[in-house]
C-alpha positions as semicolon CSV with decimal commas, in nm:
position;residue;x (nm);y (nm);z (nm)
1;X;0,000;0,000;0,000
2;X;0,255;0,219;0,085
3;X;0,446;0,181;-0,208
4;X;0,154;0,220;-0,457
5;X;0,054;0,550;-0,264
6;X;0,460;0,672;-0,324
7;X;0,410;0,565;-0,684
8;X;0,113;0,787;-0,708
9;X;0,270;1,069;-0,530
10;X;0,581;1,041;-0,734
11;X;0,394;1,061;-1,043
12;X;0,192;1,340;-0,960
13;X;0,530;1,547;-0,899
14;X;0,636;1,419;-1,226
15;X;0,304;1,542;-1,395
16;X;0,362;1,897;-1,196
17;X;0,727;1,917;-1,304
18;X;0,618;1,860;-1,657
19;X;0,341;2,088;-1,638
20;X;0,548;2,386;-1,533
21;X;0,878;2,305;-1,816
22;X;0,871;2,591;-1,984
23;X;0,898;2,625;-2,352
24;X;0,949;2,790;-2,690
25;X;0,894;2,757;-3,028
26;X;1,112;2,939;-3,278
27;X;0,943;3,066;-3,576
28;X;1,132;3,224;-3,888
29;X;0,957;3,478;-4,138
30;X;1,056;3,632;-4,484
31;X;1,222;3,264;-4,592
32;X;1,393;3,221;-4,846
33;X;1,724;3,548;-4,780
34;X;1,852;3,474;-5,121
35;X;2,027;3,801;-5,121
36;X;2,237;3,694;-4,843
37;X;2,246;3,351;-4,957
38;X;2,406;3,495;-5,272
39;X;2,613;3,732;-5,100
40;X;2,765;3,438;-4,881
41;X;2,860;3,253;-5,159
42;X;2,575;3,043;-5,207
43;X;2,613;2,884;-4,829
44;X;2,253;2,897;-4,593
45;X;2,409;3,006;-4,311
46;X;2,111;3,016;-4,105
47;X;2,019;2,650;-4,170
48;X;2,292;2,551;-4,152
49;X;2,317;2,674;-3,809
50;X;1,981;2,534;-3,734
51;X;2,086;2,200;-3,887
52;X;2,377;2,179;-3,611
53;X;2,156;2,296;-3,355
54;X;1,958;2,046;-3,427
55;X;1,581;2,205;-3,309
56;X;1,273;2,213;-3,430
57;X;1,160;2,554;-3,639
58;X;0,876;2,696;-3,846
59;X;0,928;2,885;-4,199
60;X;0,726;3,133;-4,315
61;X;0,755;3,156;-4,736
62;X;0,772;3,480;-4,975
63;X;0,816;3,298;-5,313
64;X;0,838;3,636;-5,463
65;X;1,241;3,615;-5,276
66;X;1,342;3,337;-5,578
67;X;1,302;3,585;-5,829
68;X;1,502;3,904;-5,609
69;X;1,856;3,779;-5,732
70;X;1,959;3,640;-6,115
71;X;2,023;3,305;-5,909
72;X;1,693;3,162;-5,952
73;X;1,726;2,780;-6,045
74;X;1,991;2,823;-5,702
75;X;1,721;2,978;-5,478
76;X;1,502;2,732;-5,614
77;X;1,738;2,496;-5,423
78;X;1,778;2,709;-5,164
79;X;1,382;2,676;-5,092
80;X;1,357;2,316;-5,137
81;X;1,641;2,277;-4,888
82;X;1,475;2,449;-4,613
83;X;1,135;2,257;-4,723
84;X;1,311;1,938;-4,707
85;X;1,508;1,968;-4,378
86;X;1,298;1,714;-4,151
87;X;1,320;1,982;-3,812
88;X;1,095;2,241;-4,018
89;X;0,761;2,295;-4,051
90;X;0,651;2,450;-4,327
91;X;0,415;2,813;-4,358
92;X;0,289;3,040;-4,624
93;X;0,369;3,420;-4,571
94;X;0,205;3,513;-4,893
95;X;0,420;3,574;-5,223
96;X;0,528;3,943;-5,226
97;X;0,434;3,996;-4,854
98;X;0,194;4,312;-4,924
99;X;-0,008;4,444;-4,615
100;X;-0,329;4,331;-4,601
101;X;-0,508;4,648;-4,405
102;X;-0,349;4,839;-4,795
103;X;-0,426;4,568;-5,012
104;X;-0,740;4,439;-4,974
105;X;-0,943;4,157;-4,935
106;X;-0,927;4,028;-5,329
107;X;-0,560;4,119;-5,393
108;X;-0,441;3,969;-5,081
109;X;-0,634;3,675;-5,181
110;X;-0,416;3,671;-5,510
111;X;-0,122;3,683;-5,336
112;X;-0,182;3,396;-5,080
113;X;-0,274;3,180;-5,340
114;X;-0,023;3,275;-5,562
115;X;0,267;3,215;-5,301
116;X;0,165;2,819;-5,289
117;X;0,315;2,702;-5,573
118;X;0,611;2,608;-5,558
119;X;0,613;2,535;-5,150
120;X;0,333;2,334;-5,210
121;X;0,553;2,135;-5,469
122;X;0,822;2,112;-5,261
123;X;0,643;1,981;-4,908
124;X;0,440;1,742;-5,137
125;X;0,737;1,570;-5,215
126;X;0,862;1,536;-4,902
127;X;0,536;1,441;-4,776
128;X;0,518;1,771;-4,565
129;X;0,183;1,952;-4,569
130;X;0,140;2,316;-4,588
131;X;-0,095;2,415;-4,264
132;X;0,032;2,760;-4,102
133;X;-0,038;3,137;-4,237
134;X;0,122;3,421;-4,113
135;X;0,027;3,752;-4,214
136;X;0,327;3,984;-4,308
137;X;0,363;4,300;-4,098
138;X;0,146;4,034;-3,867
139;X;-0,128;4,299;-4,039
140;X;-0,467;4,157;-3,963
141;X;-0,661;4,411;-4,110
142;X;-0,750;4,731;-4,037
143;X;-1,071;4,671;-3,918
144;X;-1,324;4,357;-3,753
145;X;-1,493;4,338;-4,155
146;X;-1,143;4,283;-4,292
147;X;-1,050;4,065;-3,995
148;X;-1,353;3,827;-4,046
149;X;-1,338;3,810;-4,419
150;X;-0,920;3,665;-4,424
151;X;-1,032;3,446;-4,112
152;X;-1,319;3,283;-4,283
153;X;-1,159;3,256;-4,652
154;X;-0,776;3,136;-4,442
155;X;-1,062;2,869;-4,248
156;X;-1,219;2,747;-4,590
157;X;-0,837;2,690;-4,674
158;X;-0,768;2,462;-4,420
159;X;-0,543;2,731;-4,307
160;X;-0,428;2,807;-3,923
161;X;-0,336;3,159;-3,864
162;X;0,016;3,163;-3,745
163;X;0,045;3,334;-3,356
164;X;0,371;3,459;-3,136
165;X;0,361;3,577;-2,837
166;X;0,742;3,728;-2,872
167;X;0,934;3,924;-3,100
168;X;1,210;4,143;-3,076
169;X;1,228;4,378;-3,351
170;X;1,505;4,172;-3,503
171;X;1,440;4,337;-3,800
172;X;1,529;4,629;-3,719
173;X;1,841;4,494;-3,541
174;X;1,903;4,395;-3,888
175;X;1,965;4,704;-4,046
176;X;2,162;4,842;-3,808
177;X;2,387;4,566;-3,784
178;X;2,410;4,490;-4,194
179;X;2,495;4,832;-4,209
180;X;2,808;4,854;-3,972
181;X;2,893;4,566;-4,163
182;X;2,888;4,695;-4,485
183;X;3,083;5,028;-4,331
184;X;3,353;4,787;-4,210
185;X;3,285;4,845;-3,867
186;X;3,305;4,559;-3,706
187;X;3,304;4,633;-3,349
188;X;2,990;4,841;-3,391
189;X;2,828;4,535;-3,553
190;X;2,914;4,345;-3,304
191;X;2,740;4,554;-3,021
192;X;2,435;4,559;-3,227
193;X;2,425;4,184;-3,219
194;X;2,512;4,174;-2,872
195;X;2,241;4,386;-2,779
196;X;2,001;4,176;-3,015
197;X;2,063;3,856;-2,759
198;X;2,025;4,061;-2,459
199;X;1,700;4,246;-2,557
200;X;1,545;3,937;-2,684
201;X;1,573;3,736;-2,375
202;X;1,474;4,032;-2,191
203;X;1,171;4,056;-2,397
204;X;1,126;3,657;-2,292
205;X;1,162;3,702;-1,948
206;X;0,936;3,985;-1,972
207;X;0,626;3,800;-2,105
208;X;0,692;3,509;-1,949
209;X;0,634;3,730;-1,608
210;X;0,314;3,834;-1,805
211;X;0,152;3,472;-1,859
212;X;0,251;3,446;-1,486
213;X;0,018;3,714;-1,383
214;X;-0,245;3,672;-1,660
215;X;-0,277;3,259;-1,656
216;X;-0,094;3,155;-1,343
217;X;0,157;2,996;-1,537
218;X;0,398;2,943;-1,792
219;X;0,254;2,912;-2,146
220;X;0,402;2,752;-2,462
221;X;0,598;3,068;-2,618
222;X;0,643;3,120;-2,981
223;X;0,933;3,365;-3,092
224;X;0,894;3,514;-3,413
225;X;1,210;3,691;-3,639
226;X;1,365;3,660;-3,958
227;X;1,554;3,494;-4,228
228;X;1,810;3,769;-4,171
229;X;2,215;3,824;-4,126
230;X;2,170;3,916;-3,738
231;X;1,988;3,570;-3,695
232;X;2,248;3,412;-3,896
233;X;2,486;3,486;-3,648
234;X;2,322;3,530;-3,299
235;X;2,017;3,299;-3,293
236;X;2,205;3,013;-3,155
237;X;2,342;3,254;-2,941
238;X;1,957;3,352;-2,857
239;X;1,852;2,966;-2,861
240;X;2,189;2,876;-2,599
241;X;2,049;3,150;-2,376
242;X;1,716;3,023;-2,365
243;X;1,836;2,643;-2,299
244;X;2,025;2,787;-1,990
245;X;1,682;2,968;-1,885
246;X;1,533;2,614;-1,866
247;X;1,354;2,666;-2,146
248;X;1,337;2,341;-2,408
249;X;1,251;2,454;-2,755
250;X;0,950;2,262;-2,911
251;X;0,784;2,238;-3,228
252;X;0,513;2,547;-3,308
253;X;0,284;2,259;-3,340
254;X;0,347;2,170;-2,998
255;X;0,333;2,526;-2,881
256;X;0,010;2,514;-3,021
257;X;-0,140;2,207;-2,805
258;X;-0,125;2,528;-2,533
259;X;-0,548;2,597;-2,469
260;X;-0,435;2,977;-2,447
261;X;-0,427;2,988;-2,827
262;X;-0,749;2,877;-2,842
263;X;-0,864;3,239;-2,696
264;X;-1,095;3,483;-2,901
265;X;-0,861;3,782;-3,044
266;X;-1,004;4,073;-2,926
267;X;-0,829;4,360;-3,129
268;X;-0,919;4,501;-3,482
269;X;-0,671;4,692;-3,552
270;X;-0,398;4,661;-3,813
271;X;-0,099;4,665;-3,616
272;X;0,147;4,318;-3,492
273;X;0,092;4,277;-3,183
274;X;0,215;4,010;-2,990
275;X;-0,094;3,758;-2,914
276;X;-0,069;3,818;-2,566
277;X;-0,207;4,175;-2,642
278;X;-0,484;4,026;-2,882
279;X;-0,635;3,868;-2,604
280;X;-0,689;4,123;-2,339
281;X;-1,029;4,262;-2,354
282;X;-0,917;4,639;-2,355
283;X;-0,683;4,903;-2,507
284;X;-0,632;5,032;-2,192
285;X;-0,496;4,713;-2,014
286;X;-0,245;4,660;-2,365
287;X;-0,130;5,003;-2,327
288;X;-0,047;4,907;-1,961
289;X;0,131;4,615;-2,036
290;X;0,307;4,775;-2,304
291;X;0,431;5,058;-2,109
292;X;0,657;4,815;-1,932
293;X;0,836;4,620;-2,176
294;X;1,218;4,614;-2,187
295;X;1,277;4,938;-2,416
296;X;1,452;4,946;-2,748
297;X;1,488;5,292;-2,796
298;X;1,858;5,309;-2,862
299;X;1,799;5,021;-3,186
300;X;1,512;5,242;-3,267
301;X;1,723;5,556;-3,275
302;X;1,998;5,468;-3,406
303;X;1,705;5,305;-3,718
304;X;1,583;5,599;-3,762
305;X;1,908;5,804;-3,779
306;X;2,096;5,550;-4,043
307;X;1,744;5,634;-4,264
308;X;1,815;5,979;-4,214
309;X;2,154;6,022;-4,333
C-alpha cells in the first residue's frame, strides 16, 4: 500500500514538473534570404546553423524572394532545402508579402494563393503539408470586416493563422547591424548583435512574467524573427540563452497544443501585436502592459538616424 501511494505521489510530482517546463517555439519569417544567400557565396548560413543545432523551427515563405537575385534555379534549391530539412515545418507568408489592411481583401487573396506554388511542390514531395499562415507585418486588417473576411476565406483553406507571443524587432536589429557591416565596422556590428541577444531574452523574461500574472503559469511561447544576417549569427546565441533559462525549444505545433491559443482575439486593428495583447479585452490594459516592456529605444534611434543620413 505504501508503495503504490509513493508511486502515485511520485507521479503526480512528475506530472507537476512537466506541467510547469517551460517552452518555446522558434518561428522564422521572410524565408527564403537569397540576397544573403548569394552574397555568402551560395552557403545557408542560417540552416545551416539550425541544422547543427539540431531544433525544431517553423518557416514562413515569400516565393516572390526566388526571383530578387539572377540566381533563380539556385534559390530554387535554396527553398527546397529548407522545405526538405525534416526539423521544419513549413508556412505560407504570402508571395510578395503586401499588407493586407493596404491591399485588400481580393488582392491579398491573389497573393496567398499565388505564393503556394512552388512550397506546395516542394512539401508534397517530401510528404510535408502546408498548414500555417502568417500575415506579413502580422497585419490583420485594419478593421473587424477585414478581420472576419481573411479568417473565414484562411478557415475554408484549411489554413491556421500563425500566432507569437514574442518578437524582438530583429528586423530592425538587422539594419543596423548589416549596415556597420557593410561600413567595415566591425566592433559596432558586433554591439548591435550583442544587444540583439540581450533584448530578446529580456523581452522573454518579460512576457513570461506576463503569462505568470495573466494565466498563473507558464505558457508555450512562440518567438517570431527573420531569415536575416543578425539571426544568422546570434540565434544560436539567442537559442543557448534560452536552454540555460530552462527553457526546451519545441515544435510550433506543440506550442500550439497550449489551450491559451485557443482564446478569441479581441483587437481590430492593423498593427502586430504580440498575441498576448490580442487577447486582453481592452486598449487600456495593452497600453499598460506595453508601457513596461524592456525598451529598445537606442535600436530604434539609431534606425531611424541611419534612414536619415
Amino acid at each position: 500500500m505504501k508503495k503504490q501511494l509513493f508511486t502515485i505521489i511520485l507521479s503526480f510530482c512528475l506530472y507537476l514538473g512537466l506541467a510547469q517546463q517551460k517552452s518555446i517555439s522558434i518561428t522564422i519569417d521572410d524565408v527564403p534570404n537569397t540576397t544573403k544567400y548569394q552574397k555568402d557565396g551560395f552557403t545557408p548560413v542560417l540552416l545551416n546553423l539550425l541544422d547543427s543545432l539540431d531544433v525544431p523551427f517553423t518557416i514562413f515563405i515569400n516565393e516572390d524572394k526566388i526571383l530578387q537575385t539572377d540566381a533563380v534555379n539556385r534559390n530554387k534549391e535554396l527553398l527546397e532545402s529548407w522545405i526538405k530539412t525534416d526539423k521544419a515545418l513549413i508556412g505560407n507568408h504570402t508571395y510578395s508579402h503586401p499588407r493586407y489592411s493596404e491591399e485588400g481583401f481580393k488582392s491579398f487573396v491573389k497573393d496567398i494563393e499565388q505564393g503556394e506554388n512552388l512550397t506546395r511542390q516542394y512539401a508534397a514531395k517530401y510528404n510535408k503539408g502546408l498548414k500555417y499562415f502568417r500575415f506579413p507585418f502580422n497585419d490583420i486588417g485594419k478593421d473587424s470586416i477585414q478581420h472576419t473576411q481573411i479568417r473565414e476565406y484562411l478557415k475554408s483553406k484549411d489554413y491556421i493563422i500563425a500566432p507569437f507571443t514574442v518578437e524582438s524587432s530583429d528586423w530592425m536589429f538587422d539594419f543596423v547591424y548589416q549596415h556597420y557591416l557593410d561600413n567595415g565596422e566591425v566592433e559596432m556590428a558586433k554591439a548591435i548583435g550583442e544587444q540583439y541577444v540581450e533584448k530578446t531574452i529580456a523581452l522573454v523574461r518579460f512576457f513570461e512574467e506576463m503569462t505568470k500574472s495573466l494565466y498563473g503559469r507558464s505558457v508555450k511561447h512562440i518567438y517570431l524573427c527573420h531569415d536575416n544576417a543578425i539571426n544568422a549569427d546570434y540565434l544560436g546565441e539567442i537559442i543557448t540563452r534560452l536552454k540555460h533559462d530552462d527553457y526546451k525549444i519545441v515544435s510550433f505545433k506543440e506550442s500550439l497544443t497550449d489551450p491559451i491559443y485557443d482564446q478569441e482575439d479581441h483587437y481590430y486593428k492593423k498593427w502586430g501585436i504580440s498575441w498576448l495583447y490580442r487577447w486582453m479585452d481592452t486598449q487600456e490594459e495593452r497600453v499598460e502592459w506595453m508601457k513596461q516592456e524592456p525598451d529598445l529605444s537606442e535600436i530604434q534611434d539609431a534606425y531611424q538616424q541611419i534612414l536619415e543620413n
